[in-house]
N, C-alpha and C positions, 0 to 999 in steps of 0.2 A: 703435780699441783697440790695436792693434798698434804704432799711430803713437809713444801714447802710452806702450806698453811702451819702445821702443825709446828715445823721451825721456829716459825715466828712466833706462837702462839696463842692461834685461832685466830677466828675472820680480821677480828674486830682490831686486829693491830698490821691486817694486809693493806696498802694502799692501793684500793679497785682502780682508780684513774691513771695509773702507771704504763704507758708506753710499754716500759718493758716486760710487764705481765702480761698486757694481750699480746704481743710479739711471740713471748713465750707460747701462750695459749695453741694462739694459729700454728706456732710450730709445731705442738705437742700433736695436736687434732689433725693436720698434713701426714704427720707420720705415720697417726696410727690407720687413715686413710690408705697410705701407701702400702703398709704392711697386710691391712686384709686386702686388697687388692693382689699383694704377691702371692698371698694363701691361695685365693681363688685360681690363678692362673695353676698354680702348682698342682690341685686339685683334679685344674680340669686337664694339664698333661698327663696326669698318672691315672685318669679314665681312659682317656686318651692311647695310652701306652696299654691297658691293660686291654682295649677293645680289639688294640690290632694286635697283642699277642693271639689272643684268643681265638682271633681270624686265623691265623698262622699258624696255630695250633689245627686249626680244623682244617686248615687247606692241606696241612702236612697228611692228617689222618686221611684224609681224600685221595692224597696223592698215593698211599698205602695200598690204601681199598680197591686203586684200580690198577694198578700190579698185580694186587693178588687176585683179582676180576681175568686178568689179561693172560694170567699163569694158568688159571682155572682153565679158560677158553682154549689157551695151547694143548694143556695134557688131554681135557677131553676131547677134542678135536683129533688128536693124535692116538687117544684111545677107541675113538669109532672109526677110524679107517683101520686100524688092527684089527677091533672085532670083523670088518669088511673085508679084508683080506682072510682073516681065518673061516668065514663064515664061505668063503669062496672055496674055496682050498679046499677044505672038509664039508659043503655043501649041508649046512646045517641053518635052517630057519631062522634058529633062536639068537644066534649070533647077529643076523642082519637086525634083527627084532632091538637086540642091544645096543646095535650101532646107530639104530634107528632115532633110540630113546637119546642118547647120547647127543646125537646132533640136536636134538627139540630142545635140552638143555642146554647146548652151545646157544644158539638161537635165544635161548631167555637172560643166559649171561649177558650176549650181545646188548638186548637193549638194555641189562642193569648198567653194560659199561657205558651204552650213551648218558644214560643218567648221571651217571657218575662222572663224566667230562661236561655234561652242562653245566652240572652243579658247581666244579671245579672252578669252570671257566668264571661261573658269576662271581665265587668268590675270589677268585685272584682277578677279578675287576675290582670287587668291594674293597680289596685291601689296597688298589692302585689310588685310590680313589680316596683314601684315607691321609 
């Protein structure tokens, strides 16, 4: 609009009653309507997009966490029936003492791993859900 003021050479030589400059107008003012309208949507896909990597980012670390939660629980599990076995064998206190210890930390894993599958569960809802 302006451009075309200036073409002409300022107001005073544009004809305001002209059809075809409100025509123009309405089209120009549509446009620019449409155009921040597609900003916005684009905006809010690329929130959008970054919320659910994010998620997937943290469900992957989850999914990590309880492998290596679930790896823990194998070897020490596997490590206190050894000590239980040698402590048998060689009839030695301190050994079952070990194996003792060992299971109470199996056991604390355990519930870190419920944690760790609740927590999972919710977010791989949150992210169905997205």
């Amino acid at each position: 609009m302006c451009d075309s003021v200036r073409e002409l050479g300022g107001i005073s030589n544009v004809d305001v009653s002209s059809r075809k400059l409100l025509i123009s107008c309405s089209s120009a003012r549509h446009k620019c309507v449409t155009y921040l309208e597609d900003q916005k949507k684009q905006k809010e896909t690329e929130v959008s997009s970054r919320k659910r990597k994010a998620l997937e980012d943290e469900v992957a670390n989850l999914k990590k966490r309880k492998v290596a939660v679930e790896t823990d629980i194998e070897s020490m599990t596997k490590d206190a029936d050894d000590f239980a076995d040698k402590a048998e064998r060689q009839h030695k206190l301190t050994l079952i003492s070990k194996s003792n210890a060992m299971r109470r930390a199996v056991k604390e894993k355990g519930d870190e791993l419920t944690v760790l599958s609740q927590e999972l569960d919710s977010k791989l809802l949150e992210l169905k859900n997205l």
